[in-house]
C-alpha positions as CSV (number, residue, x, y, z in Angstrom):
1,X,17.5,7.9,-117.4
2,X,19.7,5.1,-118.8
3,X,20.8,2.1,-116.4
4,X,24.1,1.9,-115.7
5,X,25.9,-1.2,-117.1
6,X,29.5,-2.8,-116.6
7,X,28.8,-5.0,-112.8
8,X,28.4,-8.1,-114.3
9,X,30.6,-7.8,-117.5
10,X,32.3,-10.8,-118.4
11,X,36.3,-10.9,-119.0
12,X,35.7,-12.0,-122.2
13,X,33.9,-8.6,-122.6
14,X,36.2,-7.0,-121.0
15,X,39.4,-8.1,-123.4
16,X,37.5,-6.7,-126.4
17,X,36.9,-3.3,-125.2
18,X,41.1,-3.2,-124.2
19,X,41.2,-2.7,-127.7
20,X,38.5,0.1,-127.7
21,X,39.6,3.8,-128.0
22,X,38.0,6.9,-127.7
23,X,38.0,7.7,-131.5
24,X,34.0,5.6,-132.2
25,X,33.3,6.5,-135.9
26,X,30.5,9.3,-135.7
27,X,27.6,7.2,-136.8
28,X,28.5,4.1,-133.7
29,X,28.4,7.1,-131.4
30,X,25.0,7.3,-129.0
31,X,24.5,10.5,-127.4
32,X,27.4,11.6,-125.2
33,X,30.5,10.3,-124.9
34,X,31.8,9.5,-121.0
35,X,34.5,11.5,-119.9
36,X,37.6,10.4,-117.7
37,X,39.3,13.5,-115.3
38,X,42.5,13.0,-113.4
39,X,44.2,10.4,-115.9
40,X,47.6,11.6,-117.0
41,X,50.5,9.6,-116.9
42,X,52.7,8.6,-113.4
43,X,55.7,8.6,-112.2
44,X,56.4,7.1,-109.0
45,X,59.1,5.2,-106.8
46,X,59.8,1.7,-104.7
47,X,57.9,1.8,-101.6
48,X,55.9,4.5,-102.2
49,X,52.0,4.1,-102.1
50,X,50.0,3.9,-105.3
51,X,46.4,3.9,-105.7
52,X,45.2,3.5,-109.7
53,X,41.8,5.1,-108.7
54,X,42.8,7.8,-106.7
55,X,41.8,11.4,-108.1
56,X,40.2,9.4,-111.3
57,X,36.4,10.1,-112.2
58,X,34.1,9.3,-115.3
59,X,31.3,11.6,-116.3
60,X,28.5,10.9,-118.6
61,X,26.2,13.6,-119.5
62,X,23.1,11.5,-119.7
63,X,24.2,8.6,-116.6
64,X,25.8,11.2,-114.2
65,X,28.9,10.1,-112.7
66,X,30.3,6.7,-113.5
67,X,33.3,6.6,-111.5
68,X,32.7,3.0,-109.6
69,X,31.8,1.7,-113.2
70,X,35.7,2.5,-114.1
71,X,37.1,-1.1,-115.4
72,X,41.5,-0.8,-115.3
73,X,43.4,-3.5,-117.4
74,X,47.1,-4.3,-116.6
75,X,47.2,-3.3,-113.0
76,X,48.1,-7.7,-112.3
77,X,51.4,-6.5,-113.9
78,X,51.8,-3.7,-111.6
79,X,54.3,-4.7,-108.5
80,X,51.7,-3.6,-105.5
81,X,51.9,-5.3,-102.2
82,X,48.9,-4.1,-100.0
83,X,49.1,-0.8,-102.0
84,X,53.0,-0.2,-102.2
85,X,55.6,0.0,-105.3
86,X,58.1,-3.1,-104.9
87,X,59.7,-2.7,-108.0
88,X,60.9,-0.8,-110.6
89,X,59.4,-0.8,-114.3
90,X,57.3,0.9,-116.9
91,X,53.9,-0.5,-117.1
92,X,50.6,0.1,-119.1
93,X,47.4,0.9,-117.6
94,X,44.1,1.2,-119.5
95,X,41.1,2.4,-117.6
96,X,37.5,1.5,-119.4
97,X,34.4,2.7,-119.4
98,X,31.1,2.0,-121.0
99,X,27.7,3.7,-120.8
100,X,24.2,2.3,-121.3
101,X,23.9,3.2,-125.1
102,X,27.5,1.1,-125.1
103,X,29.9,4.2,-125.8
104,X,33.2,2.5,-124.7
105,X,35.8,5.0,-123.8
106,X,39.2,3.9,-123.1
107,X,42.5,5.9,-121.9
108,X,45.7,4.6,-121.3
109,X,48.3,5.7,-118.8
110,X,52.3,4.9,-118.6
111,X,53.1,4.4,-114.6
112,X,57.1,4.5,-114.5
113,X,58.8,3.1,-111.0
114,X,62.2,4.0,-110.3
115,X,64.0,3.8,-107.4
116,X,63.2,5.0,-103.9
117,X,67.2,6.4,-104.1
118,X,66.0,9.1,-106.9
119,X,63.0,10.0,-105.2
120,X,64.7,11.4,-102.5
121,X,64.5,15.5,-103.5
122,X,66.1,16.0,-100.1
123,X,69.1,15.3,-101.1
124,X,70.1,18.7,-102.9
125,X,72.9,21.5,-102.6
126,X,72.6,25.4,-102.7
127,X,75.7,27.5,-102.7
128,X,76.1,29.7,-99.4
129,X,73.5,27.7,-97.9
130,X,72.9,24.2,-95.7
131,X,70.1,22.5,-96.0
132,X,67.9,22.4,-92.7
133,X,64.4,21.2,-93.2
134,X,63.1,19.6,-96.3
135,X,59.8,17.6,-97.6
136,X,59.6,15.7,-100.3
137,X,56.1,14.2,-100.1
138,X,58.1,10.8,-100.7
139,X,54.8,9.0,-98.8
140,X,57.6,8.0,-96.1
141,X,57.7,8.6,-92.8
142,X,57.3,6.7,-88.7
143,X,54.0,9.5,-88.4
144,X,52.1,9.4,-91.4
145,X,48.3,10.3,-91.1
146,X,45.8,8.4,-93.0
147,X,46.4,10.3,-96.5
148,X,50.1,10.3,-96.1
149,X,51.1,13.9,-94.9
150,X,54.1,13.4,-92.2
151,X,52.8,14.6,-88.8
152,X,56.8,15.0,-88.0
153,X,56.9,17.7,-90.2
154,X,53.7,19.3,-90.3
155,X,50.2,20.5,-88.1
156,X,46.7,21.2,-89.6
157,X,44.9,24.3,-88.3
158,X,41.1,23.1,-88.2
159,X,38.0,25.1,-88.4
160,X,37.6,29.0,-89.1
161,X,39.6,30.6,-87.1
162,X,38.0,30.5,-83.6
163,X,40.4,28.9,-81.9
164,X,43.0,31.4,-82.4
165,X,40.5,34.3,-81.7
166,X,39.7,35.1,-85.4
167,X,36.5,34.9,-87.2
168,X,36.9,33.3,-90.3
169,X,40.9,33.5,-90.2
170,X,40.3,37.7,-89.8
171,X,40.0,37.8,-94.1
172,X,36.4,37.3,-94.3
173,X,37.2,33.7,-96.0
174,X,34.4,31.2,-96.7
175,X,36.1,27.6,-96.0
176,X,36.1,25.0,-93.0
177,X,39.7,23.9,-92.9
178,X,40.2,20.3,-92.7
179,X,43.0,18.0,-92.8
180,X,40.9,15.6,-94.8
181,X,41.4,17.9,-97.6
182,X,45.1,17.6,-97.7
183,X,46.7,14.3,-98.8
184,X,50.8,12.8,-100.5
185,X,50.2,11.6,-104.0
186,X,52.8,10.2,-106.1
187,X,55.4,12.1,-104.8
188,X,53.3,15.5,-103.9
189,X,50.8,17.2,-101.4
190,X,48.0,18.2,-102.7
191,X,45.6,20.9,-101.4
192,X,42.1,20.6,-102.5
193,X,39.2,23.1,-101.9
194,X,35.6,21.5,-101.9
195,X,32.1,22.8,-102.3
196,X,30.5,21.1,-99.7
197,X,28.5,22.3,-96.5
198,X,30.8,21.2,-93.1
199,X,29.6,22.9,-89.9
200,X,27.9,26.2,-91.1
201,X,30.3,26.5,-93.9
202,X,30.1,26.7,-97.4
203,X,33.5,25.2,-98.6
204,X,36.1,23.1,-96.9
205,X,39.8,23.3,-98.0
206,X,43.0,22.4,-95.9
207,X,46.3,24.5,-94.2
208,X,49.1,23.2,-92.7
209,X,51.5,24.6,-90.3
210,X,54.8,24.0,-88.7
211,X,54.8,26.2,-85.8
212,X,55.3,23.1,-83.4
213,X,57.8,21.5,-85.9
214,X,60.3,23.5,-87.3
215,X,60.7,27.5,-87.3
216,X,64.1,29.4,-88.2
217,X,65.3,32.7,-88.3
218,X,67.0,33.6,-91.6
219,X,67.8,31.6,-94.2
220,X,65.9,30.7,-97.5
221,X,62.3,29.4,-97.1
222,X,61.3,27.9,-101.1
223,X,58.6,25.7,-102.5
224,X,57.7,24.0,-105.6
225,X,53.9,24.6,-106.7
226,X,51.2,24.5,-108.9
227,X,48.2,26.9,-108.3
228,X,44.4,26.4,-109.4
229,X,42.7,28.9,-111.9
230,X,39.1,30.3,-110.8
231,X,37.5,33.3,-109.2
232,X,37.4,33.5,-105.3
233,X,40.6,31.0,-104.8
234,X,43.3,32.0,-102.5
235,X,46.3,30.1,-102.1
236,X,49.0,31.2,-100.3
237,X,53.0,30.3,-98.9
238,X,54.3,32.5,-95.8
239,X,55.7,32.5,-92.9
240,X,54.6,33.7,-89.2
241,X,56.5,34.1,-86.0
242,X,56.5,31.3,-84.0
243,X,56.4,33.3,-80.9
244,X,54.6,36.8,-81.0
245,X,57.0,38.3,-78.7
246,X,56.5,41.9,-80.1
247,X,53.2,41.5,-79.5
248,X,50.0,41.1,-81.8
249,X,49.5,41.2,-85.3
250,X,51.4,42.8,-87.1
251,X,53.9,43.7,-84.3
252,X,55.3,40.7,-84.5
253,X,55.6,40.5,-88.6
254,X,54.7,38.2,-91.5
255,X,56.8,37.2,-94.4
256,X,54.3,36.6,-97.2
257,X,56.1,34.6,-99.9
258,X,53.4,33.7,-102.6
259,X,49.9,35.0,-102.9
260,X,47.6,34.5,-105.8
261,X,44.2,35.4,-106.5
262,X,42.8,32.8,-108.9
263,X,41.1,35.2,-111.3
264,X,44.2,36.5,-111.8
265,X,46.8,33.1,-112.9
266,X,48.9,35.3,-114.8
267,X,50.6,36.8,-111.6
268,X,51.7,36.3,-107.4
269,X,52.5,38.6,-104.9
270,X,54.8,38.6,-102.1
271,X,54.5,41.0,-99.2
272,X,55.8,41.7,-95.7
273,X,53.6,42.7,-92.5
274,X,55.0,44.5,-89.5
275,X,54.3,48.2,-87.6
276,X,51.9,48.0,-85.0
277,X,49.0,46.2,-83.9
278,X,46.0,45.8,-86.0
279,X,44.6,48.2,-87.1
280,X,48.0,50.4,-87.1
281,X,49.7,47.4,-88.9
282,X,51.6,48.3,-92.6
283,X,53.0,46.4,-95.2
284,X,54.6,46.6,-98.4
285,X,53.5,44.5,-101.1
286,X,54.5,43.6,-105.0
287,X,53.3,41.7,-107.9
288,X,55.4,39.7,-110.0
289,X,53.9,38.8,-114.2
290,X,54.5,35.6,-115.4
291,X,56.1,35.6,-118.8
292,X,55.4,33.9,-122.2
293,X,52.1,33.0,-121.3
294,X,53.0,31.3,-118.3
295,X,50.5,31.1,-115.0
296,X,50.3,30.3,-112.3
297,X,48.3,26.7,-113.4
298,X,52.1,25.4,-114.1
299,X,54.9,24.6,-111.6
300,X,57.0,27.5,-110.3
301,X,59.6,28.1,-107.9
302,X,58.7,30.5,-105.0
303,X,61.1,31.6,-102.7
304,X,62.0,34.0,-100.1
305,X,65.8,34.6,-99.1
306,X,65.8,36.2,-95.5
307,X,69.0,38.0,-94.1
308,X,69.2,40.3,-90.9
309,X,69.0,43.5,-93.0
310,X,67.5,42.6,-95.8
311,X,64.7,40.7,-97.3
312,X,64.4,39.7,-101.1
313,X,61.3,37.5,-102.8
314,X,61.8,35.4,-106.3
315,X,59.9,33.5,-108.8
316,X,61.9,31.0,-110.2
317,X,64.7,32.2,-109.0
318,X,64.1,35.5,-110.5
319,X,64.9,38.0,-107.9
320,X,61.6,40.7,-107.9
321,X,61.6,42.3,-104.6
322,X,63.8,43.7,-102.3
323,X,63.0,45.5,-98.7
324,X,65.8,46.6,-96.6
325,X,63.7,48.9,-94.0
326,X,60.7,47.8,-91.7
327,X,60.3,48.6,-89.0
328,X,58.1,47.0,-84.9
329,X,56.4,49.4,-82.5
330,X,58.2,50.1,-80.0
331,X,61.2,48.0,-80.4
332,X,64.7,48.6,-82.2
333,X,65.4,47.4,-86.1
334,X,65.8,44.9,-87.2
335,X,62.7,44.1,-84.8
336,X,60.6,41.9,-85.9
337,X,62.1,39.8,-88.5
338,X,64.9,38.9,-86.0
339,X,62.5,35.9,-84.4
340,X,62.1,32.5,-85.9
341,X,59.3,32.1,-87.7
342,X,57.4,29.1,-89.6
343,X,56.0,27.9,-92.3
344,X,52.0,27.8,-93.7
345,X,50.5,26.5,-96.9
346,X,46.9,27.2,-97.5
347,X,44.4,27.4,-100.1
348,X,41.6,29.7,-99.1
349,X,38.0,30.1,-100.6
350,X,36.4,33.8,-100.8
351,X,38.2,36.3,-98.2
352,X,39.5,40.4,-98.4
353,X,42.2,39.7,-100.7
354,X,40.1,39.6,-103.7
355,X,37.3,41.9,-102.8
356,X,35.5,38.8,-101.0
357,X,34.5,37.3,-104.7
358,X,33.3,33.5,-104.2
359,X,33.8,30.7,-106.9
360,X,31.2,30.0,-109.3
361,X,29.2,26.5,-108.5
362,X,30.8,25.1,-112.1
363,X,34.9,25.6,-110.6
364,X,34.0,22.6,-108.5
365,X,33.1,20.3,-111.8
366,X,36.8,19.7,-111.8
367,X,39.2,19.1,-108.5
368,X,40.3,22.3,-107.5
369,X,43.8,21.8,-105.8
370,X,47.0,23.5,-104.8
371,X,50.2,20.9,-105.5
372,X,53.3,21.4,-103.6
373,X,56.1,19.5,-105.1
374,X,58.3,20.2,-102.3
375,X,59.1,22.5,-99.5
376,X,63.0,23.3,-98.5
377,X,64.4,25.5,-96.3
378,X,68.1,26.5,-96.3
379,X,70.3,28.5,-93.8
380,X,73.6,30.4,-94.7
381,X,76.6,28.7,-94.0
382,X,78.0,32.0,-91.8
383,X,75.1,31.6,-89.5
384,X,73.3,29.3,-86.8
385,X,69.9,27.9,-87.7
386,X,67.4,28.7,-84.8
C-alpha cells in the first residue's frame, strides 16, 4: 500500500503544482489517477456561510480516500470572516491533490458572491396568489441548527416511525431518520441518504416537517428540486393534515405532490389519499414522463394548486392531473381536504413503493442526496390563509 504524502509539503511545492492539471502526458502517469467528487463551480451571497471543503472528496484507487490530503489555493483572496461571505466578487479556487507515485491532480472552481439582496428568492409574485410561507435556504435565520436548516420554519421526525405508532414509517422502509443528514449549502437543503448502521438500521437519511410551524388550507404548495438516481430511493414532497380530525389514516387525507422511485428518474407521481381508515383507505394516483431526456437528476418545479373543489398537480408548471371528487368516511364533501395541512420532505431508503427493492452497496460511492432549492407556498387572493 502506498504512503500517503502532502503533510509536510513545502509552499514552494505547493506553487508548482498550482500550475498542474489533470491532463499528465500518458507515460508521467503512475497507476491511477486520484479523483475529486463534489467540485463544481459556486454561487453564493454576502453573509451567507461558505465552507471550501464541504461535500469535496478525493479518491485514489490504490491510497483509498485522500480527502484530508486535499491542498486549496486562492481561498486568502476569498472574503470569509469566521466562515461567512463579506463581500462580493468572483474568485478562483484550485484544489490539489497528489498521491504517493506523485500523480498531481488539480481542479479549479469559480466561487461568484453577489449580494445578500438577490439571494433573497422570497421575494417573488404569482398572479391570483399572496405569498404566505417561503424558504429560501439563504443560511439566515435567529434559530438555525448546527448545519444551517431554520428551526422557525421546520421540525425533523427522528427514528423509524415508533414514535408516531408506525413500524418503519408503515412502508416497510429501511432508514433511521436523522437530522444530521439534512443540512443549507450555498443557497439549498440538501437531503442525503447514508449507508451506515445507526440503531438497528441499515441506512440513515433525513425528513422534515412543518406540522408545528406552518399548515394551510388551500392555496399552492411548490418546491424546487433535484432527485438522486439509484434503485431503492424514495424521495418524496406532500402534505398531511395537521390535525386528523376525521380520524386515522386515510380518513383524514394526504396530498401527495412528488414521488419518485429512483430506478425510474425518467418520471414522478402525484397522488391523493382519503376514504376510510387503513385498510379501507383509497387513492388515486398518476405518473407524469419527463420529456427530451429529462429526469428527474435535474431541477424541476413540483407543485400542487389546492382549491375547495378541486385539486390539480404540475411539473414545471405543466398541469398533469386533475381530481375534482374524493370523498371521508362518514363525513360531507369536500371532507377531508377542507383542513389545513403541512408540509414533509423526505428521502426514503427501500419501502412498498418500489416493491421493497434496496440500493446496491456501489449507490453509496457517490453522495446520494435530494436538493431542494426552495419551498413556497401561496394562497388565493379571494381567500383567508389558515
Amino acid at each position: 500500500m502506498k504512503k500517503l504524502l502532502l503533510l509536510f509539503m513545502s509552499l514552494g511545492f505547493l506553487v508548482f503544482l498550482f500550475s498542474c492539471t489533470t491532463e499528465l502526458p500518458e507515460d508521467s502517469i503512475i497507476g491511477e489517477l486520484p479523483l475529486f467528487s463534489g467540485l463544481s463551480d459556486v454561487t453564493s451571497y454576502v453573509g451567507q456561510s461558505f465552507d471550501p471543503r464541504f461535500g469535496i472528496t478525493a479518491i485514489d484507487f490504490e491510497d483509498g480516500d485522500l480527502t484530508d490530503q486535499i491542498n486549496i489555493i486562492g481561498l486568502e483572496n476569498v472574503p470569509l470572516s469566521e466562515g461567512i461571505l463579506t463581500a462580493t466578487g468572483v474568485f478562483t479556487l484550485s484544489y490539489i491533490i497528489i498521491d504517493s507515485d506523485m500523480n498531481s491532480v488539480t481542479s479549479i472552481i469559480s466561487l461568484t458572491v453577489l449580494e445578500s439582496t438577490a439571494m433573497n428568492e422570497c421575494d417573488v409574485e404569482r398572479e391570483g396568489y399572496v405569498l404566505t410561507w417561503c424558504d429560501d435556504f439563504s443560511g439566515t435565520g435567529s434559530r438555525l441548527n448546527a448545519r444551517g436548516v431554520d428551526l422557525d420554519k421546520w421540525g425533523f421526525q427522528v427514528g423509524t416511525g415508533s414514535q408516531y405508532g408506525l413500524t418503519n414509517w408503515g412502508n416497510n422502509e429501511q432508514q433511521f431518520y436523522r437530522s444530521e443528514n439534512a443540512r443549507v449549502t450555498m443557497g439549498q437543503l440538501v437531503i442525503e441518504a447514508k449507508k451506515e448502521i445507526f440503531s438497528g438500521m441499515q441506512y440513515t437519511s433525513s425528513r422534515l416537517f412543518t406540522q408545528n410551524t406552518f399548515s394551510q388550507t388551500y392555496g399552492r404548495f411548490e418546491a424546487l428540486i433535484r432527485l438522486p438516481r439509484g434503485e431503492g430511493l424514495w424521495p418524496a414532497f406532500w402534505l398531511m393534515p395537521k390535525n386528523s380530525v376525521y380520524g386515522g389514516w386515510a380518513n383524514s387525507g394526504e396530498i401527495d405532490i412528488m414521488e419518485a422511485r429512483g430506478r425510474l428518474p425518467g418520471e414522478v407521481t402525484s397522488a391523493l389519499h382519503f376514504g376510510g381508515s387503513w385498510p379501507n383507505n383509497q387513492y388515486t394516483s398518476r405518473r407524469y414522463t419527463f420529456q427530451n431526456g429529462q429526469t428527474i437528476e435535474e431541477d424541476h418545479l413540483y407543485a400542487v394548486e389546492w382549491d375547495e373543489t378541486e385539486i390539480r398537480f404540475y411539473v414545471n408548471d405543466i398541469l398533469y392531473h386533475t381530481l375534482r371528487q374524493w370523498s371521508s368516511t362518514g363525513y360531507d364533501y369536500p371532507a377531508p381536504f377542507d383542513q389545513p395541512f403541512y408540509i414533509i420532505m423526505n428521502l426514503a431508503v427501500g419501502g412498498t413503493f418500489d416493491g421493497n427493492r434496496l440500493p446496491p452497496a456501489s449507490l453509496f460511492d457517490n453522495p446520494v442526496e435530494m436538493v431542494v432549492s426552495y419551498v413556497r407556498v401561496y394562497q388565493r387572493v379571494a381567500n383567508e390563509v389558515s
